[in-house]
C-alpha positions, 0 to 999 in steps of 0.5 A: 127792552130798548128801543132800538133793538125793537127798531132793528127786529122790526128790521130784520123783519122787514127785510125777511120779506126780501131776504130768505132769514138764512142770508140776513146778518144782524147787526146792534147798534155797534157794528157787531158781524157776529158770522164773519165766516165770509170776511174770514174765507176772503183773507184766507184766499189771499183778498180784502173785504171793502166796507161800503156805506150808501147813505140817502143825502135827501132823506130830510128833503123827502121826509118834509114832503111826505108823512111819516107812513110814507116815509117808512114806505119809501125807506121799504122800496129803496131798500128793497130795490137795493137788493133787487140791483145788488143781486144783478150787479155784484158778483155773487162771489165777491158778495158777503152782505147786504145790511140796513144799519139805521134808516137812511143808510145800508152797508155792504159788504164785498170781497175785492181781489187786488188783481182783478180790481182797481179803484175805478172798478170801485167806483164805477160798481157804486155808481151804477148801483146808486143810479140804478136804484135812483131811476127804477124807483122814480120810474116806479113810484114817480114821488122822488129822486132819492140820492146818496153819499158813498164812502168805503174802506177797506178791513184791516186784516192785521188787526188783532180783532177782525170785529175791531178792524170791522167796526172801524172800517164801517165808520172811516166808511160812514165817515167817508161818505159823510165827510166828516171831520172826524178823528179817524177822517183826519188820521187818514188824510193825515196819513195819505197827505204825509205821503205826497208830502215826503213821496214815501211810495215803493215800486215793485217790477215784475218782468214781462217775458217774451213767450217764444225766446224766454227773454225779458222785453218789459216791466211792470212797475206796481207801487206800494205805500209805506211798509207796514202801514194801513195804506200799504197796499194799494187798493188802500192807498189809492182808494183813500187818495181818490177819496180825498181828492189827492189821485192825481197828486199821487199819480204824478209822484208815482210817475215821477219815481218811475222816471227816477228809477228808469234814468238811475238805472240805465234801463232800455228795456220797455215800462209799463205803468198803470194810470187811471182813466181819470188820471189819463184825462186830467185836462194838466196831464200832457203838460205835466208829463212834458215837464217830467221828460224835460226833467228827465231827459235821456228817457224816450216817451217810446219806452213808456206804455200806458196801461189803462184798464179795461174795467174802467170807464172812459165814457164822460172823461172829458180830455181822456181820448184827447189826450190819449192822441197827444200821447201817441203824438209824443211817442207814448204807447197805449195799453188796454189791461184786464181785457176779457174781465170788465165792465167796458166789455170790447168797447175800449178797444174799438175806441182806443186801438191799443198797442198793446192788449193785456189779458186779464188773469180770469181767462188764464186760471186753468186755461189748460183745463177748459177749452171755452178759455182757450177759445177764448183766448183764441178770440181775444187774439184775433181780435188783437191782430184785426187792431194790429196790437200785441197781446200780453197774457197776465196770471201765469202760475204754472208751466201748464198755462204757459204751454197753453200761450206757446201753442197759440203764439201769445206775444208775452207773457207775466206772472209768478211762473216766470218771476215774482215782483222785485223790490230792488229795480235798479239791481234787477233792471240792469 
């Protein structure tokens, strides 16, 4: 029997002691999901699935420092922690699987959802998932440190094989957190590097509404990449951009197609647009937007609001509150996003005092339904008042909701019940 079918029995084995048998997804050497009921149940609802691969960085070090039984305990514990740590740090819903490949790396396997998620919201996820095994470990067994290298993709799910798009996904993932100049690799720096390149990006806006009145007082701009393209969808296009060192690059011509659209389309209504904290605290930030307004002059920076999400973490951005004043100086206005969903809890609010607080879809759905939401709701918007910000409540599906936001007096609101996203800005802007 072949050896390393012996190696991934003794595997599953291992893992058996972790995992109930039920749970474990085995895999052969070539990347085979053979239940991809959890995949198929995430495309069917409309989400993506992100292949994510934790490879040990310092295996070699640590192996020259040990013996080989030694070794195998070590590779047990950290495998074993990474379980204990996945329980408590991903949502059991987003959770498909957890799966040792080879020795020094493990794959997991999650449902992302395009509206509650962002590329920071990614990261932060895998950074806490690797610092969290790395210093319980030290702290149990005090021998070492273990680091590692993550990369993740996302499945294609137009491919005509899901176990194809799979397969590939695992080794853009591997090759991701190895950056490796494979073929594949290359392909997709090509591809997002033509992007910046030929700036071949399309905004869709979504109209924001006035709860009260029913008239439009906003939009939101939502960027795409090239139609019909892997990176079309924006979790894919800006996970690969912040992946190859090109997010800020592509921030910036997103912004600047934003100003192109404002200015071509004589729009005096309010634009809102999302920036990533690490963006927002790029030490050229505040300088490149003022060579962007002097480019395109007629558009007041009081027009613009900024929205940060509240998933993302501004602990350690070392410019982010910095420029956060100098944007306001400017005229700018500062959104918080996704509030009542992330990992940054109240905090960003405290810290930034927004103008403006968007509430995150996950208390919309079903408000009418539930009054903890509702109660919710109600909070969030004391809280708004105490910080002297409007509220925009996001998601709004259906008239039961909306009526929900006209009995609490909600400021805004934005969502398909009210209009859908448009490709056309300049036609339905004016």
């Amino acid at each position: 029997m072949d050896c390393r079918y012996m190696k991934k029995v003794k595997s599953v084995m291992q893992w058996g002691k972790i995992l109930p048998l039920s749970s474990i997804r085995y895999y052969p050497p070539q990347f085979t999901l053979r239940n991809m009921e959890g995949v198929k149940n995430a495309f069917e609802a409309g989400h993506e699935v992100a292949v994510i691969v934790f490879k040990l960085s310092n295996l070699h070090d640590l192996i020259e420092q040990a013996d080989s039984q030694r070794h195998i305990k070590f590779l047990k514990n950290v495998k074993k922690l990474f379980q204990t740590v996945v329980e408590q740090t991903v949502n059991p819903k987003e959770f498909i699987t957890l799966h040792d490949y080879y020795g020094e790396e493990i794959t997991l396997v999650i449902t992302v959802d395009h509206d509650r998620h962002s590329i920071s919201n990614i990261d932060i996820l895998l950074k806490k998932i690797t610092d969290e095994v790395s210093e319980t470990y030290f702290n149990q067994y005090s021998t070492a440190y273990p680091t590692f290298d993550v990369g993740y993709m996302f499945i294609d799910k137009y491919d005509y094989s899901i176990q194809n798009s799979i397969f590939r996904a695992h080794r853009l993932a591997i090759g991701m957190a190895e950056k490796r100049k494979q073929l594949e690799i290359n392909e997709m720096l090509f591809a997002i590097n033509n992007i910046i390149t030929k700036r071949s990006i399309t905004l869709l806006a979504q109209p924001i509404f006035d709860v009260a009145t029913k008239e439009v007082r906003a939009w939101e701009l939502l960027t795409r990449g090239p139609k019909g393209t892997a990176l079309e969808a924006p979790l894919q296009l800006f996970s690969v951009a912040r992946q190859t060192g090109r997010l800020y690059e592509l921030e910036m011509i997103v912004l600047e197609k934003i100003f192109q659209q404002v200015k071509a389309s004589r729009c005096r209504q309010d634009i809102f647009v999302n920036c990533t904290p690490i963006t927002l605290g790029n030490i050229k930030f505040t300088s490149d937007l003022k060579k962007l307004l002097q480019k395109y002059k007629g558009i007041s920076p009081k027009q613009i609001t900024f929205e940060v999400t509240e998933r993302d973490s501004i602990e350690g951005l070392k410019n982010f509150v910095f420029n956060i004043n100098v944007l306001r100086l400017m005229g700018f206005r500062i959104a918080v996003d996704d509030t009542g969903a992330g990992y940054a809890s109240l905090n960003t609010i405290s810290e930034l005092m927004p103008d403006i607080i968007k509430i995150d879809r996950s208390v919309i759905e079903n408000i009418d339904k539930n009054s903890v939401k509702e109660s919710m709701l109600k909070g969030l918007l004391l809280v708004a008042r105490e910080a002297g910000s409007l509220v925009v409540a996001e998601g709004i599906e259906n008239q039961e909701e909306a009526s929900v936001l006209t009995r609490n007096n909600v400021d805004l609101a934005q969502g398909n019940f009210y209009a859908r996203p448009a490709m056309f800005f300049d036609e339905i802007a004016t």
